[in-house]
MIRONU-850472 format. One line per 4 residues: for each residue z, x, y of N, C-alpha, C. Coordinates in Angstrom, 2 decimals. Atoms other than C-alpha are relative to their C-alpha. Layout:
Z:X:Y:Z:X:Y:Z:X:Y | ...
This chain:
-1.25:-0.62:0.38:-2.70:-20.49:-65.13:1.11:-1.00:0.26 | -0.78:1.02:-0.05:0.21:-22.82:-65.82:1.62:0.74:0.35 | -1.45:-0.57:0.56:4.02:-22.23:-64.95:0.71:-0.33:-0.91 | -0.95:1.01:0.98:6.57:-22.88:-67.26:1.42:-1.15:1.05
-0.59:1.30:-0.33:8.35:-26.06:-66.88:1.49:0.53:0.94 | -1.55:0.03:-1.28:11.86:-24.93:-64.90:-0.50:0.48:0.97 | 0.60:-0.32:-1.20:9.49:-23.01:-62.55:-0.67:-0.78:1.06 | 0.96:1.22:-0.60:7.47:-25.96:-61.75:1.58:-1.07:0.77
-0.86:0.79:-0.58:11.22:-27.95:-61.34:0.80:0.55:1.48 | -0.30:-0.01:-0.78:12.32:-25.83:-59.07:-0.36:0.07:1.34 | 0.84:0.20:-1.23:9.71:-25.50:-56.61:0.13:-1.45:0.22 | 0.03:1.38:-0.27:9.83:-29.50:-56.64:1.20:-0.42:0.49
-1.59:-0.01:-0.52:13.66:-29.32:-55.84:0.00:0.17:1.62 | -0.17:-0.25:-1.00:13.10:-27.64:-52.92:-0.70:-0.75:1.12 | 0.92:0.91:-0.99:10.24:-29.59:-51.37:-1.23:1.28:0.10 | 0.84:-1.03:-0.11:8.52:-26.23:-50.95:-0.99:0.95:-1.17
0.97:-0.77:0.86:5.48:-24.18:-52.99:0.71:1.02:0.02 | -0.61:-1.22:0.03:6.65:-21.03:-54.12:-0.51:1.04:0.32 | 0.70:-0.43:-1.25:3.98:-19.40:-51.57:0.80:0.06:0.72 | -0.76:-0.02:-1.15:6.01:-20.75:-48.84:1.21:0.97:-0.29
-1.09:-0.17:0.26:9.20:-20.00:-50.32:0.63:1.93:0.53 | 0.06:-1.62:0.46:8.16:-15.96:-51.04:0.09:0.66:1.67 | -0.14:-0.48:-1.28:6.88:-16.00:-47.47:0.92:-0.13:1.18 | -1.07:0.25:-0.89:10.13:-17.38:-45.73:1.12:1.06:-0.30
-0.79:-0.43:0.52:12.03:-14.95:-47.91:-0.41:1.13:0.97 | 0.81:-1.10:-0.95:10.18:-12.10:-46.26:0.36:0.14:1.15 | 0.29:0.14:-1.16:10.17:-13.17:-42.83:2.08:0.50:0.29 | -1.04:-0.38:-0.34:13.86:-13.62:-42.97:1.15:1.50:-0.35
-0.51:-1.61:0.93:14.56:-10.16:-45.13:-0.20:0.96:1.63 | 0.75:-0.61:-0.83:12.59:-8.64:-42.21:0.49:-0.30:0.91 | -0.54:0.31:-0.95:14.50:-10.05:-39.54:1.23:0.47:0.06 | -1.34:-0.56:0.04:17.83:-9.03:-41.05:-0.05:1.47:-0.13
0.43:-1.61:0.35:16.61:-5.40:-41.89:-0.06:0.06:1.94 | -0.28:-0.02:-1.37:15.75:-5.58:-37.79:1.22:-0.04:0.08 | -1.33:0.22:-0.90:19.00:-6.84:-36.30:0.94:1.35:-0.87 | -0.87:-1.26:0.52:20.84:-4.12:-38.80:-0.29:1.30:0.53
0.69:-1.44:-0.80:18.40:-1.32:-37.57:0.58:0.16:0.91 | -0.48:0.03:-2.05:19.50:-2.31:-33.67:1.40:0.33:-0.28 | -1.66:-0.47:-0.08:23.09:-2.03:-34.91:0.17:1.12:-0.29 | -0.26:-1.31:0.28:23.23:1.01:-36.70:-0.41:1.31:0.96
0.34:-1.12:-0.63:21.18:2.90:-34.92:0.75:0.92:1.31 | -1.13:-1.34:-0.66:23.55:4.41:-32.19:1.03:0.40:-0.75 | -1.34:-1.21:0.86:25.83:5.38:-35.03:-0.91:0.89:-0.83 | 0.65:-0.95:0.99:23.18:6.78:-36.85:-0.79:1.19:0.42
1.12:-1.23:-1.03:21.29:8.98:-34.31:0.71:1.09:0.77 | -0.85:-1.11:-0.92:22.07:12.02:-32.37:0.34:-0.16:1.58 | 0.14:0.14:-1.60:23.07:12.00:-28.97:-0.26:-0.41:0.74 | 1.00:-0.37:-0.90:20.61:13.01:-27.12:-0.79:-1.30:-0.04
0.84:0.52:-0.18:18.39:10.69:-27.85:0.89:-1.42:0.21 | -0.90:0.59:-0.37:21.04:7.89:-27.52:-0.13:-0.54:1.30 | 0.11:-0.07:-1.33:21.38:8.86:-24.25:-0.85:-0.25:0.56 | 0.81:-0.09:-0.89:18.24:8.65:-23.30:-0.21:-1.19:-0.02
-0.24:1.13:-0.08:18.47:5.13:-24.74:0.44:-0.84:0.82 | -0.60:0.48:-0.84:21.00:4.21:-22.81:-0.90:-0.12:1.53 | 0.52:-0.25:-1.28:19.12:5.78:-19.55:-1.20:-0.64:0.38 | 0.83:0.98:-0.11:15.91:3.57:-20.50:0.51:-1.30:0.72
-0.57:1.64:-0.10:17.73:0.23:-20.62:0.38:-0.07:1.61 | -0.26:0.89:-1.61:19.32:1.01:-16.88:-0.57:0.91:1.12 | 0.29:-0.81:-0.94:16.95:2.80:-15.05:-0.91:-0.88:1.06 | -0.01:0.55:-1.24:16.65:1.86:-11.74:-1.55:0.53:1.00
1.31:-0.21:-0.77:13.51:2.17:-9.31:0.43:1.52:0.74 | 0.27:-1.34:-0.69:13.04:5.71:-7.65:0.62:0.24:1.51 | -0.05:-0.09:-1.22:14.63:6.33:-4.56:-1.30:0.63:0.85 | 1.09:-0.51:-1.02:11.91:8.59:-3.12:-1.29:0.92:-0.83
1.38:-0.94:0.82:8.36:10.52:-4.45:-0.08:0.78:0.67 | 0.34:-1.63:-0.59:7.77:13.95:-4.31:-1.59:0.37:-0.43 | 1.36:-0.47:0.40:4.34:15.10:-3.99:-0.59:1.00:1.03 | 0.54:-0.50:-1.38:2.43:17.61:-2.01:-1.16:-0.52:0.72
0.75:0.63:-1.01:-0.43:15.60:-1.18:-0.39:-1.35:-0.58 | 0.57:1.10:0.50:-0.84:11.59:-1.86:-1.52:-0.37:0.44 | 1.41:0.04:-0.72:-4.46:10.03:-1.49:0.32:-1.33:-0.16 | 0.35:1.64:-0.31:-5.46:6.08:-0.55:-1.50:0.02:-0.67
1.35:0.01:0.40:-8.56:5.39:-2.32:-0.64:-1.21:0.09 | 0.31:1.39:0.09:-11.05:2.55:-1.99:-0.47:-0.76:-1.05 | 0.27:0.87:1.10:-12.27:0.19:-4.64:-1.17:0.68:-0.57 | 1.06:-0.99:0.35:-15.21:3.22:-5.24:0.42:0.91:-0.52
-0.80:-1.85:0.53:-12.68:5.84:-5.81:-0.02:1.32:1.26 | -0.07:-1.03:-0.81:-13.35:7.62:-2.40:1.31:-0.04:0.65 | -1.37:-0.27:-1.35:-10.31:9.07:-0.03:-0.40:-0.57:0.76 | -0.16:0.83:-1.56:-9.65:7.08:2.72:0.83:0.07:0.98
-0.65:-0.56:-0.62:-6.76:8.21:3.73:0.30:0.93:-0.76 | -0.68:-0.72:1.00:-4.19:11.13:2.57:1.08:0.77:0.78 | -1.12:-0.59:-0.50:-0.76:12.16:3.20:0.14:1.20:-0.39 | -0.29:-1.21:0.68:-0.60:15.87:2.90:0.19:1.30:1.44
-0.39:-1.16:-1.18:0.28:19.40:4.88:-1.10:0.34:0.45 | 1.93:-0.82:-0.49:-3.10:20.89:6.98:0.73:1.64:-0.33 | 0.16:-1.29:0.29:-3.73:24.15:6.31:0.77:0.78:1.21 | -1.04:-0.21:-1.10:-1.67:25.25:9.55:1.63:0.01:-0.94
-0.73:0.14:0.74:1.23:24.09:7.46:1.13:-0.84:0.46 | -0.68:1.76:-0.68:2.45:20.57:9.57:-0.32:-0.77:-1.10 | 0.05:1.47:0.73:2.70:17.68:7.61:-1.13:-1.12:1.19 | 1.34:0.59:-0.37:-0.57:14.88:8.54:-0.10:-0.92:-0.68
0.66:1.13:0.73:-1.91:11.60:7.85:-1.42:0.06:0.35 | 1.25:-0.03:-0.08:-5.62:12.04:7.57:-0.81:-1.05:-0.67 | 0.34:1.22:0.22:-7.94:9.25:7.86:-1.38:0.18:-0.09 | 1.75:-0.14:0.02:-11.88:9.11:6.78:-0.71:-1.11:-0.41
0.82:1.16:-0.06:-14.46:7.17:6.91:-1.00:-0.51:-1.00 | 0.63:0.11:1.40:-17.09:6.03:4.29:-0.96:1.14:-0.41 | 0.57:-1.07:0.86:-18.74:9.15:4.07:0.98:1.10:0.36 | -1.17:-0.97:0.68:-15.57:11.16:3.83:-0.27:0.62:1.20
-0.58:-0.79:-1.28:-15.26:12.73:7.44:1.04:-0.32:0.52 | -1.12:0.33:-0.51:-12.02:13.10:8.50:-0.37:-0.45:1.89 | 0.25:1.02:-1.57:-11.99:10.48:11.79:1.39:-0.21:0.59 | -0.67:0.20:-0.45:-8.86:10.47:12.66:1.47:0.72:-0.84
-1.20:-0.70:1.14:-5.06:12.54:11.85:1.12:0.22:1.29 | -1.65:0.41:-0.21:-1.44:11.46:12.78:0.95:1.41:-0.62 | 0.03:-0.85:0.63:0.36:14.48:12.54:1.44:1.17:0.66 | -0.18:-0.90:-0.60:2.69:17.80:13.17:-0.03:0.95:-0.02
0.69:-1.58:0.19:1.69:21.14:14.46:1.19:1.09:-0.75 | -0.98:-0.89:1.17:3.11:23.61:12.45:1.02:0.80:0.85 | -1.57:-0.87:-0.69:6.39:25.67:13.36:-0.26:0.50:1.50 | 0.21:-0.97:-0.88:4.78:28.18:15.53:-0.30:-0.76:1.60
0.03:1.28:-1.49:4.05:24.93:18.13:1.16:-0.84:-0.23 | -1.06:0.77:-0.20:7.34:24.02:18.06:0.17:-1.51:-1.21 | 0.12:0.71:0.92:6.10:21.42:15.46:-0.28:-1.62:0.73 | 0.33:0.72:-0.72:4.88:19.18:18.12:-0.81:-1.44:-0.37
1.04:1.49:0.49:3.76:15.25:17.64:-1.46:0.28:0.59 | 0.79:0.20:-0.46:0.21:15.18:17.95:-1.43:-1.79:-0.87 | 0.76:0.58:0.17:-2.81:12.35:17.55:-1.38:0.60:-0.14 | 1.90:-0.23:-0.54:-6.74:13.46:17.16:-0.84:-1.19:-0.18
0.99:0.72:0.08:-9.55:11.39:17.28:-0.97:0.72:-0.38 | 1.04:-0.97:0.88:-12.72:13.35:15.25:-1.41:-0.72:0.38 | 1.03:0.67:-0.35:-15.86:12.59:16.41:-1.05:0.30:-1.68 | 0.92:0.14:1.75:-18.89:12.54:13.19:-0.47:1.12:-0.42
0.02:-1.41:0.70:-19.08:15.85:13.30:1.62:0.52:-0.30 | -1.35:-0.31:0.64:-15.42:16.43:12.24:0.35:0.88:1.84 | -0.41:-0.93:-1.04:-14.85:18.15:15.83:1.22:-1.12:0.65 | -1.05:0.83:-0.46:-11.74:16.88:17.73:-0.66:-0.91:1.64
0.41:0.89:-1.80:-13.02:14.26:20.91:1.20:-0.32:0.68 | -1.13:0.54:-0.86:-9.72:13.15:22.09:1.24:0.38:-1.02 | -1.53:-0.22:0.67:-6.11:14.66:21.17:1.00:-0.73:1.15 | -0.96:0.31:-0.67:-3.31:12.94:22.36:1.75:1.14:-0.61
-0.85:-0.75:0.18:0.02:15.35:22.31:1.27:0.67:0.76 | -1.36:-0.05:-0.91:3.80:16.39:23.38:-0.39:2.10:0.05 | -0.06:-1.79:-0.52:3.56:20.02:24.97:0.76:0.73:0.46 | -1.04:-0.78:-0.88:5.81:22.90:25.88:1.24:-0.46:-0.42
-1.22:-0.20:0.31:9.27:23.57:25.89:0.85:-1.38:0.28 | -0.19:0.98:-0.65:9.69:20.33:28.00:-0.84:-1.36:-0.79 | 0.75:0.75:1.01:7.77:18.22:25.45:-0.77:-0.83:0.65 | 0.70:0.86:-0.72:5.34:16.70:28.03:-1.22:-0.32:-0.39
1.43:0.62:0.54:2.44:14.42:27.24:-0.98:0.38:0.74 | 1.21:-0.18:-0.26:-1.05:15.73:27.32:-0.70:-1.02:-0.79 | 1.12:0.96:0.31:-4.40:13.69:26.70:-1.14:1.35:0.46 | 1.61:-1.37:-0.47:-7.33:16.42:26.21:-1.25:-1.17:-0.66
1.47:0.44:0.81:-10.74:14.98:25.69:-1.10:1.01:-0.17 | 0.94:-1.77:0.14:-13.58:17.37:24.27:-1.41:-0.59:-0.32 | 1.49:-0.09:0.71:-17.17:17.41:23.70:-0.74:1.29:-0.75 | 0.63:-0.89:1.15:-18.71:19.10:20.95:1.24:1.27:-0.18
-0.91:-0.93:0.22:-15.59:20.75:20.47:0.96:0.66:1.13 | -0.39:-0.76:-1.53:-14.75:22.18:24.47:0.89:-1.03:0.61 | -1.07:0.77:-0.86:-12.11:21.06:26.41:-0.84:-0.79:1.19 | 0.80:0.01:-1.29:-13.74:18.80:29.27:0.93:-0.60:0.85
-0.41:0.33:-0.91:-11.15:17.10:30.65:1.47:-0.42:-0.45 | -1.35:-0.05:0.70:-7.10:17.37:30.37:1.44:-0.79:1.12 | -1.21:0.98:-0.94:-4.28:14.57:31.91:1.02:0.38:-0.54 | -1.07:0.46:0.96:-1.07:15.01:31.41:1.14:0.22:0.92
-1.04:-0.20:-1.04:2.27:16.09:32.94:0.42:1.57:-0.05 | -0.29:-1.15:-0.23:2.76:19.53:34.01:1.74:0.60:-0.88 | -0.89:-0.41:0.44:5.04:21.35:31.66:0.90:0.90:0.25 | -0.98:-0.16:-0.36:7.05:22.97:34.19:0.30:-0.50:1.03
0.27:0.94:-0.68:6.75:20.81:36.59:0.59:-1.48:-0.01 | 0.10:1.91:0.54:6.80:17.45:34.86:-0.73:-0.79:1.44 | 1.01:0.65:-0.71:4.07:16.89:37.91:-1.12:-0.90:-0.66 | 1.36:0.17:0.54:0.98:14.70:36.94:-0.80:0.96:0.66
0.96:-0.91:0.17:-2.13:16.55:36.67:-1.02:-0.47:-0.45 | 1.39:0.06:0.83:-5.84:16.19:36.20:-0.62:1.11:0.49 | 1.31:-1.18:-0.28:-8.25:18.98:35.25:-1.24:-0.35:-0.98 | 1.13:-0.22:0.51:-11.70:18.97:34.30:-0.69:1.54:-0.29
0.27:-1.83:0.41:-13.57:21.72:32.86:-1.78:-0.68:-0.40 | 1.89:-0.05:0.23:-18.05:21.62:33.30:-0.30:0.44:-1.14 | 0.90:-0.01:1.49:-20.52:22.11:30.60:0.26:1.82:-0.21 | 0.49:-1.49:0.11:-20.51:26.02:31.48:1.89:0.45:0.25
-0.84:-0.13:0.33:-16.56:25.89:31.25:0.85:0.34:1.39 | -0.49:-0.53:-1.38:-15.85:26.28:35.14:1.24:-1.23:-0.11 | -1.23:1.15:-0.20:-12.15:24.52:35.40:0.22:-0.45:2.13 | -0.71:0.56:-1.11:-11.71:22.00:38.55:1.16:-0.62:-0.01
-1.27:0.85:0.94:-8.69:20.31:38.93:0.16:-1.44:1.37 | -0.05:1.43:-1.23:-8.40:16.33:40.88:1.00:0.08:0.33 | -1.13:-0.13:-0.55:-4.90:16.86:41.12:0.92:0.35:-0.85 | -1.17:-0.68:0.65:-1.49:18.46:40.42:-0.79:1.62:-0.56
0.62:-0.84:-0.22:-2.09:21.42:39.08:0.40:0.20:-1.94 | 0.11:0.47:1.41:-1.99:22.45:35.04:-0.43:1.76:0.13
């Protein structure tokens, strides 16, 4: 297929095939159709959506997240940790181990205990072995340690008192006490 002769001169004028030519025409049609779009468009749109334009372009990082319970997960997908309320209804950081027993929870007791700081330690049966915790009206530190769940032996500072204190408590639940009194 041949062109006719002024078609052929002017592609040779330019330096360029009239391929190129079609496809530079394009590129730049298409570029100016853009930059016109970006202009018009907040005169041409409603509002609302405007606005929300605007609120894209300067929105700023989050001051704070609301959630009722976050989780930590490991590279498996299990909980590992999780920030959330216990069923009591204190706020808790609960910590577990690779087969998902809670081992440990940072934490406070709910209203009705004053809402008291406490620590547990969870032995592998999920039972509490060692609580560390502020007690009483006088917010004095106890240290209970437990086996299989039972109180066996409780340090701390007498909460009307503010005496130290150690009591033990036997397998069959008889309380002695080494000193102070509790």
């Amino acid at each position: 297929m041949s062109l006719p002769p002024g078609k052929i001169r002017a592609a040779r004028i330019y330096g360029y095939p009239s391929m190129n030519r079609a496809y530079l025409a394009g590129v730049l049609s298409g570029f100016a159709g853009g930059v016109m779009g970006a202009w018009l468009l907040p005169y041409l749109s409603d509002s609302k959506s405007h606005g929300m334009m605007a609120t894209a372009a300067a929105a700023q990082p989050q001051e704070a997240l609301s959630a009722r319970r976050i989780q930590l997960v490991d590279n498996t997908g299990r909980t590992r940790a999780e920030l959330a309320m216990s069923p009591d209804g204190g706020p808790g950081i609960f910590f577990y181990d690779m087969a998902g027993r809670n081992r440990l929870v940072l934490g406070l007791y709910a209203s009705s205990e004053s809402e008291q700081p406490f620590v547990v330690l969870n032995d592998t049966q999920q039972h509490a072995a060692g609580i560390f915790r502020l007690f009483g009206p006088r917010e004095t530190p106890v240290v209970v340690l437990k086996s299989q769940g039972r109180d066996r032996s409780v340090y701390g500072l007498n909460p009307n008192s503010l005496q130290p204190f150690l009591v033990n408590y036997s397998s069959d639940g008889r309380k002695t006490s080494a000193f102070g009194e509790f």
